[in-house]
C-alpha positions as CSV (number, residue, x, y, z in Angstrom):
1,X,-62.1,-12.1,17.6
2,X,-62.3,-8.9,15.5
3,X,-60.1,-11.1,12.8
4,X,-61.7,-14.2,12.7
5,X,-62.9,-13.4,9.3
6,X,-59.2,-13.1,8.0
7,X,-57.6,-15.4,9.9
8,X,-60.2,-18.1,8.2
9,X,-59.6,-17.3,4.9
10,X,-55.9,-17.4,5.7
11,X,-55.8,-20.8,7.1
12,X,-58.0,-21.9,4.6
13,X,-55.9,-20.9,1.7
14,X,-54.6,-23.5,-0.5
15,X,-51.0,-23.2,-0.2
16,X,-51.7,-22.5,3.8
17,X,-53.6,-26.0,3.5
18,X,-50.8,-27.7,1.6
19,X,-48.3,-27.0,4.1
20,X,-49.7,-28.1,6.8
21,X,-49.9,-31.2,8.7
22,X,-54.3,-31.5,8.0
23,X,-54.4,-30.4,4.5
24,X,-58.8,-30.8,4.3
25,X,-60.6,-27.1,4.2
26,X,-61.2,-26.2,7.6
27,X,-65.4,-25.8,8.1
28,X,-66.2,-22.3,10.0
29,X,-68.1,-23.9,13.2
30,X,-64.7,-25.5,13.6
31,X,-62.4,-22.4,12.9
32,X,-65.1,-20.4,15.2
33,X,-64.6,-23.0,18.2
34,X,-60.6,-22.9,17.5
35,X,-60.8,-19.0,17.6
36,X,-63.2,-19.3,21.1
37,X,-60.7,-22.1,22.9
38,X,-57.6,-20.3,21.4
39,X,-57.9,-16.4,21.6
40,X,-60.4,-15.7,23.7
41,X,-59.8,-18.3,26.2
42,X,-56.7,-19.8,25.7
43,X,-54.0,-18.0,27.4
44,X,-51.2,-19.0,28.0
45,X,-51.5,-22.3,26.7
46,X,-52.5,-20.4,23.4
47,X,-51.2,-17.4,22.0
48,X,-52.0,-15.6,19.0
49,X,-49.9,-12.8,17.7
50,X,-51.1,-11.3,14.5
51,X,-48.8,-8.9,12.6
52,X,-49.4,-5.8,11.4
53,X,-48.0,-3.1,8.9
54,X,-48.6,-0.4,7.8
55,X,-50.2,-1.9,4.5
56,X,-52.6,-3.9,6.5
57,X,-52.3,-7.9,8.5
58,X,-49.6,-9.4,7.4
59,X,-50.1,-12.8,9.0
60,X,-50.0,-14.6,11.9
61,X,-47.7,-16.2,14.5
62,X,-49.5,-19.2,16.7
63,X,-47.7,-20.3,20.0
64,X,-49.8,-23.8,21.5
65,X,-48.1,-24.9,24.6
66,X,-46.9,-28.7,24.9
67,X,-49.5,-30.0,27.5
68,X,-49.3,-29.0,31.0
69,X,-46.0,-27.4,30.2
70,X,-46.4,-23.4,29.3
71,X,-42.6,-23.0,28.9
72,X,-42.8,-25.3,25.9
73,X,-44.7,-23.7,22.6
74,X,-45.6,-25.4,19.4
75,X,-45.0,-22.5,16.7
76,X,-46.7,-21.9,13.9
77,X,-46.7,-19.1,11.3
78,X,-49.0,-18.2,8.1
79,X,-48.5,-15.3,5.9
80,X,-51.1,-13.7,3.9
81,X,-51.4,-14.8,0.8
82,X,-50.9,-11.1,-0.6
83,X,-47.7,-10.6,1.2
84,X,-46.2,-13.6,0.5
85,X,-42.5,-14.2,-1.5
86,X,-42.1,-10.1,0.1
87,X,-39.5,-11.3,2.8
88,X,-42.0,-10.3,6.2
89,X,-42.0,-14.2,6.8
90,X,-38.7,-13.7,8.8
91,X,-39.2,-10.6,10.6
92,X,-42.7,-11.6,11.9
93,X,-41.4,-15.0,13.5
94,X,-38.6,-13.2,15.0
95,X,-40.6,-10.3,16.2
96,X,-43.1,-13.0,17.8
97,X,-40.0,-15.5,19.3
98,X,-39.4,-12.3,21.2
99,X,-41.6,-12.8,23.0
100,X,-40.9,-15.8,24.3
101,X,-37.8,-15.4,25.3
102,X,-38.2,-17.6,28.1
103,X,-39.2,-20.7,26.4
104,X,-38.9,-23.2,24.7
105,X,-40.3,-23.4,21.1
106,X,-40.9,-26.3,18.7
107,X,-41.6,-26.4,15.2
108,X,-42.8,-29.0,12.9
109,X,-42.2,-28.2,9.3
110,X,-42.9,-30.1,6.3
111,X,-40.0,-31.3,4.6
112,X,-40.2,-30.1,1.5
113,X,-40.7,-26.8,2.5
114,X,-37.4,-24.9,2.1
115,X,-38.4,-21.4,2.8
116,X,-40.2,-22.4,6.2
117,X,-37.1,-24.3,7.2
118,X,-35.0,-21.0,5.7
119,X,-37.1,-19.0,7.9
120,X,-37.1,-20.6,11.2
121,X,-33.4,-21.3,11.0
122,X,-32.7,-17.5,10.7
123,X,-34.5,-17.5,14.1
124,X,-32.3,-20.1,16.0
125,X,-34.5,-23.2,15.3
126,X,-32.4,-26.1,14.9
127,X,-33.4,-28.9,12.8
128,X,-33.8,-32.0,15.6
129,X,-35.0,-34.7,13.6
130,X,-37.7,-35.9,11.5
131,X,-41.7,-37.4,11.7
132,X,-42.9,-38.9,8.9
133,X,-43.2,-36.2,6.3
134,X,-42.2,-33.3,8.7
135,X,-38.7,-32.0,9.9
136,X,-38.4,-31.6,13.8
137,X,-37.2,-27.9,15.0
138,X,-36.4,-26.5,17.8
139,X,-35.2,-23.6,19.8
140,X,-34.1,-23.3,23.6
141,X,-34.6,-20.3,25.7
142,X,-33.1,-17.3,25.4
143,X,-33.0,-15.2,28.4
């Protein structure tokens, strides 16, 4: 809860907002009942790994299980705008998808979004089809 503050402003940034599936600003009673549901209550169906250097936060890595099924994850990623185009994107998802070896994870990215799709690729996602404006992903179990 310590990072709610960042973790707002990082979700509400406007490239963050472009590239995601609700572009509107996100209001902070909202973000503040995400952050209670999702971090303080939500494990395991809701896992939030934040990634840090030595330089500060460096973003975030959400994992939202499919319902009633906690050995598939929805994945998520948002880098902070300051440490963006600095090539951490691909180290913090594959630092995160290790832990979750066990499961499967899903990805939705948009597709127009080349570096995303770079990103999760390089982490053994596997383009599985398409949803409107987004590119299905998706990565099996590694163990």
């Amino acid at each position: 809860m310590a990072d709610a503050d960042q973790l707002f402003a990082w979700a509400n940034d406007p490239i963050t907002r472009a590239w995601s599936k609700s572009t509107g600003p996100i209001l902070r009673e909202d973000h503040d009942r995400w952050m209670t549901f999702n971090v303080l209550q939500g494990y395991p169906q809701h896992i939030v790994m934040i990634a840090d250097s030595d330089y500060g936060s460096v973003g975030v890595v959400r994992f939202d299980a499919e319902r009633r099924d906690v050995m598939r994850y929805r994945v998520s990623i948002t880098i902070a705008p300051q440490f963006r185009g600095r090539g951490y994107a691909h180290g913090v998802l594959a630092e995160a998808c290790r832990h979750m070896p066990d499961s499967t994870l899903l990805a939705e990215i948009g597709a127009e979004n080349d570096r995303s799709k770079r990103i999760f690729e390089k982490c053994g996602f596997e383009e599985t089809g398409k949803m409107g404006q987004f590119l299905q992903f998706k990565r099996e179990p590694q163990a």
